[in-house]
VOPAGU-2260 file (C-alpha; in pm, 1 decimal, decimal comma):
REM VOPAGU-2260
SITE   aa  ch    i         X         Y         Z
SITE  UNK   A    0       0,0       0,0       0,0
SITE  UNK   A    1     154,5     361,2    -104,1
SITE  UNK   A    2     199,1     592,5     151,4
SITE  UNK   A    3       1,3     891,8     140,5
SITE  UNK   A    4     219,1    1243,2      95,7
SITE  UNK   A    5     147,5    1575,2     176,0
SITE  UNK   A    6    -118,2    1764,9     -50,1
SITE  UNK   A    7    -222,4    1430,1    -154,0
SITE  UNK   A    8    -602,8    1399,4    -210,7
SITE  UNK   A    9    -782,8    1136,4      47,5
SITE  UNK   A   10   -1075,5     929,0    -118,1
SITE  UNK   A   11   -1275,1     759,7     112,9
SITE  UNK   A   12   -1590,1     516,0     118,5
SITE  UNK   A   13   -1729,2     814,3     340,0
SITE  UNK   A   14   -1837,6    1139,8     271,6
SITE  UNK   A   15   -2149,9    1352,0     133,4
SITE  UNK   A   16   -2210,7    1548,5    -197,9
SITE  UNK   A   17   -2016,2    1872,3     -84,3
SITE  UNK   A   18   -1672,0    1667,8      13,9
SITE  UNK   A   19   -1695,5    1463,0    -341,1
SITE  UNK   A   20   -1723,5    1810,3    -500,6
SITE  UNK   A   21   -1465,3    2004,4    -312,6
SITE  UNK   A   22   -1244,0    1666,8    -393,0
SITE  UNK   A   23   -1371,5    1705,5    -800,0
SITE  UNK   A   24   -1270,0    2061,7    -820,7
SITE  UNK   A   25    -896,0    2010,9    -637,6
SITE  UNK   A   26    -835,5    1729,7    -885,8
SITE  UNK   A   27    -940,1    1950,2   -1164,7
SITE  UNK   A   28    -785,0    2221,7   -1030,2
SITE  UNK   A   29    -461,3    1984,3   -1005,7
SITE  UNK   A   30    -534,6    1860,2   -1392,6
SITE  UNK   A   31    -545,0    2201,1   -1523,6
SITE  UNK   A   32    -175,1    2281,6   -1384,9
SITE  UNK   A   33      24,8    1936,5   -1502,7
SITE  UNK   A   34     236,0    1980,1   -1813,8
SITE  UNK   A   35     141,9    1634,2   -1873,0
SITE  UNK   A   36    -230,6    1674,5   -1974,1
SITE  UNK   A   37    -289,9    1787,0   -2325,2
SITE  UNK   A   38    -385,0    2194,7   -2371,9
SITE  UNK   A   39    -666,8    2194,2   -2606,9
SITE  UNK   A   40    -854,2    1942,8   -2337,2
SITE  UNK   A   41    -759,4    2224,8   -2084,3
SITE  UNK   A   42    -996,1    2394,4   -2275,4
SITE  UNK   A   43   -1317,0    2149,9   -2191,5
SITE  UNK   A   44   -1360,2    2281,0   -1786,7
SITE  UNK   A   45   -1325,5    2625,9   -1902,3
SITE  UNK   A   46   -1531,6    2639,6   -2159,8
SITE  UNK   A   47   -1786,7    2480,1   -1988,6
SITE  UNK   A   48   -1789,0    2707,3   -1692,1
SITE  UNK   A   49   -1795,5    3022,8   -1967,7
SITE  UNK   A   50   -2116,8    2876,3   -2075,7
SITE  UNK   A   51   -2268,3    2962,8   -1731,5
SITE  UNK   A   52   -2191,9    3356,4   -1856,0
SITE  UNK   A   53   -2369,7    3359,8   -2218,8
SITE  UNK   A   54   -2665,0    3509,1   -2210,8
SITE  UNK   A   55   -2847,4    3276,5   -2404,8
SITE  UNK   A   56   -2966,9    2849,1   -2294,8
SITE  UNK   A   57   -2989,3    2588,4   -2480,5
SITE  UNK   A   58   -3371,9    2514,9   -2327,0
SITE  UNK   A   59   -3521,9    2831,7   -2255,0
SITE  UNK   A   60   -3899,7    2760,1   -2286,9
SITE  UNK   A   61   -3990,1    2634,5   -1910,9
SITE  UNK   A   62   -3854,8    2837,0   -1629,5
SITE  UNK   A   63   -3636,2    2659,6   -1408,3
SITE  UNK   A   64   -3508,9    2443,5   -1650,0
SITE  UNK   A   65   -3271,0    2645,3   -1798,4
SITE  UNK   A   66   -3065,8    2620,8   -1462,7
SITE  UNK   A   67   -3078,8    2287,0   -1519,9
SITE  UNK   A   68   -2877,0    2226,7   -1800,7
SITE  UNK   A   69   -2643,5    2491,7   -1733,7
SITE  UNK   A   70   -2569,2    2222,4   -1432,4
SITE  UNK   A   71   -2576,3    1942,6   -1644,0
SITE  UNK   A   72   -2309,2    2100,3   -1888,1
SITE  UNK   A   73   -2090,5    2205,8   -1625,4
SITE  UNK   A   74   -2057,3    1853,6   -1462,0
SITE  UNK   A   75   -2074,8    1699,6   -1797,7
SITE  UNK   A   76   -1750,0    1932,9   -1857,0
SITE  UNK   A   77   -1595,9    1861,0   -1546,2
SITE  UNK   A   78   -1667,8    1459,9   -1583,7
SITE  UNK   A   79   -1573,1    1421,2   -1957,7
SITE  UNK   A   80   -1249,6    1619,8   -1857,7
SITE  UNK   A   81   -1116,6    1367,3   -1605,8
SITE  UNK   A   82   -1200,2    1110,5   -1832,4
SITE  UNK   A   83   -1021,8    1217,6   -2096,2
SITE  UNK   A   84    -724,7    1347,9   -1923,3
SITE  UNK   A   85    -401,0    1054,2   -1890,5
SITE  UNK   A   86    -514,4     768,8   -1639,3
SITE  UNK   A   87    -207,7     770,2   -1521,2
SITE  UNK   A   88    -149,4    1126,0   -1467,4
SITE  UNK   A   89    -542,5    1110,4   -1246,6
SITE  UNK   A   90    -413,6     845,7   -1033,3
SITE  UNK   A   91    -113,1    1028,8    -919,2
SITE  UNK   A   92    -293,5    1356,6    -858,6
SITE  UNK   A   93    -592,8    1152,3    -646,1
Protein backbone atom coordinates (compact mmCIF):
# COMPACT_ATOMS: atom_id res chain seq x y z
CA UNK A 1 0.00 0.00 0.00
CA UNK A 2 1.55 3.61 -1.04
CA UNK A 3 1.99 5.92 1.51
CA UNK A 4 0.01 8.92 1.41
CA UNK A 5 2.19 12.43 0.96
CA UNK A 6 1.47 15.75 1.76
CA UNK A 7 -1.18 17.65 -0.50
CA UNK A 8 -2.22 14.30 -1.54
CA UNK A 9 -6.03 13.99 -2.11
CA UNK A 10 -7.83 11.36 0.47
CA UNK A 11 -10.76 9.29 -1.18
CA UNK A 12 -12.75 7.60 1.13
CA UNK A 13 -15.90 5.16 1.18
CA UNK A 14 -17.29 8.14 3.40
CA UNK A 15 -18.38 11.40 2.72
CA UNK A 16 -21.50 13.52 1.33
CA UNK A 17 -22.11 15.48 -1.98
CA UNK A 18 -20.16 18.72 -0.84
CA UNK A 19 -16.72 16.68 0.14
CA UNK A 20 -16.96 14.63 -3.41
CA UNK A 21 -17.24 18.10 -5.01
CA UNK A 22 -14.65 20.04 -3.13
CA UNK A 23 -12.44 16.67 -3.93
CA UNK A 24 -13.72 17.05 -8.00
CA UNK A 25 -12.70 20.62 -8.21
CA UNK A 26 -8.96 20.11 -6.38
CA UNK A 27 -8.35 17.30 -8.86
CA UNK A 28 -9.40 19.50 -11.65
CA UNK A 29 -7.85 22.22 -10.30
CA UNK A 30 -4.61 19.84 -10.06
CA UNK A 31 -5.35 18.60 -13.93
CA UNK A 32 -5.45 22.01 -15.24
CA UNK A 33 -1.75 22.82 -13.85
CA UNK A 34 0.25 19.37 -15.03
CA UNK A 35 2.36 19.80 -18.14
CA UNK A 36 1.42 16.34 -18.73
CA UNK A 37 -2.31 16.74 -19.74
CA UNK A 38 -2.90 17.87 -23.25
CA UNK A 39 -3.85 21.95 -23.72
CA UNK A 40 -6.67 21.94 -26.07
CA UNK A 41 -8.54 19.43 -23.37
CA UNK A 42 -7.59 22.25 -20.84
CA UNK A 43 -9.96 23.94 -22.75
CA UNK A 44 -13.17 21.50 -21.92
CA UNK A 45 -13.60 22.81 -17.87
CA UNK A 46 -13.26 26.26 -19.02
CA UNK A 47 -15.32 26.40 -21.60
CA UNK A 48 -17.87 24.80 -19.89
CA UNK A 49 -17.89 27.07 -16.92
CA UNK A 50 -17.95 30.23 -19.68
CA UNK A 51 -21.17 28.76 -20.76
CA UNK A 52 -22.68 29.63 -17.32
CA UNK A 53 -21.92 33.56 -18.56
CA UNK A 54 -23.70 33.60 -22.19
CA UNK A 55 -26.65 35.09 -22.11
CA UNK A 56 -28.47 32.77 -24.05
CA UNK A 57 -29.67 28.49 -22.95
CA UNK A 58 -29.89 25.88 -24.80
CA UNK A 59 -33.72 25.15 -23.27
CA UNK A 60 -35.22 28.32 -22.55
CA UNK A 61 -39.00 27.60 -22.87
CA UNK A 62 -39.90 26.34 -19.11
CA UNK A 63 -38.55 28.37 -16.30
CA UNK A 64 -36.36 26.60 -14.08
CA UNK A 65 -35.09 24.44 -16.50
CA UNK A 66 -32.71 26.45 -17.98
CA UNK A 67 -30.66 26.21 -14.63
CA UNK A 68 -30.79 22.87 -15.20
CA UNK A 69 -28.77 22.27 -18.01
CA UNK A 70 -26.43 24.92 -17.34
CA UNK A 71 -25.69 22.22 -14.32
CA UNK A 72 -25.76 19.43 -16.44
CA UNK A 73 -23.09 21.00 -18.88
CA UNK A 74 -20.91 22.06 -16.25
CA UNK A 75 -20.57 18.54 -14.62
CA UNK A 76 -20.75 17.00 -17.98
CA UNK A 77 -17.50 19.33 -18.57
CA UNK A 78 -15.96 18.61 -15.46
CA UNK A 79 -16.68 14.60 -15.84
CA UNK A 80 -15.73 14.21 -19.58
CA UNK A 81 -12.50 16.20 -18.58
CA UNK A 82 -11.17 13.67 -16.06
CA UNK A 83 -12.00 11.10 -18.32
CA UNK A 84 -10.22 12.18 -20.96
CA UNK A 85 -7.25 13.48 -19.23
CA UNK A 86 -4.01 10.54 -18.90
CA UNK A 87 -5.14 7.69 -16.39
CA UNK A 88 -2.08 7.70 -15.21
CA UNK A 89 -1.49 11.26 -14.67
CA UNK A 90 -5.42 11.10 -12.47
CA UNK A 91 -4.14 8.46 -10.33
CA UNK A 92 -1.13 10.29 -9.19
CA UNK A 93 -2.94 13.57 -8.59
CA UNK A 94 -5.93 11.52 -6.46
Amino acid sequence: MAKKKDGDLVVSSGGGVMRDLVLRFKLIVRLMGDNRVNPLLKLLPVASLAYLFFPFDLISVVPGVSALDDVALVSLGAYMFIEFCPPDVVEEHM
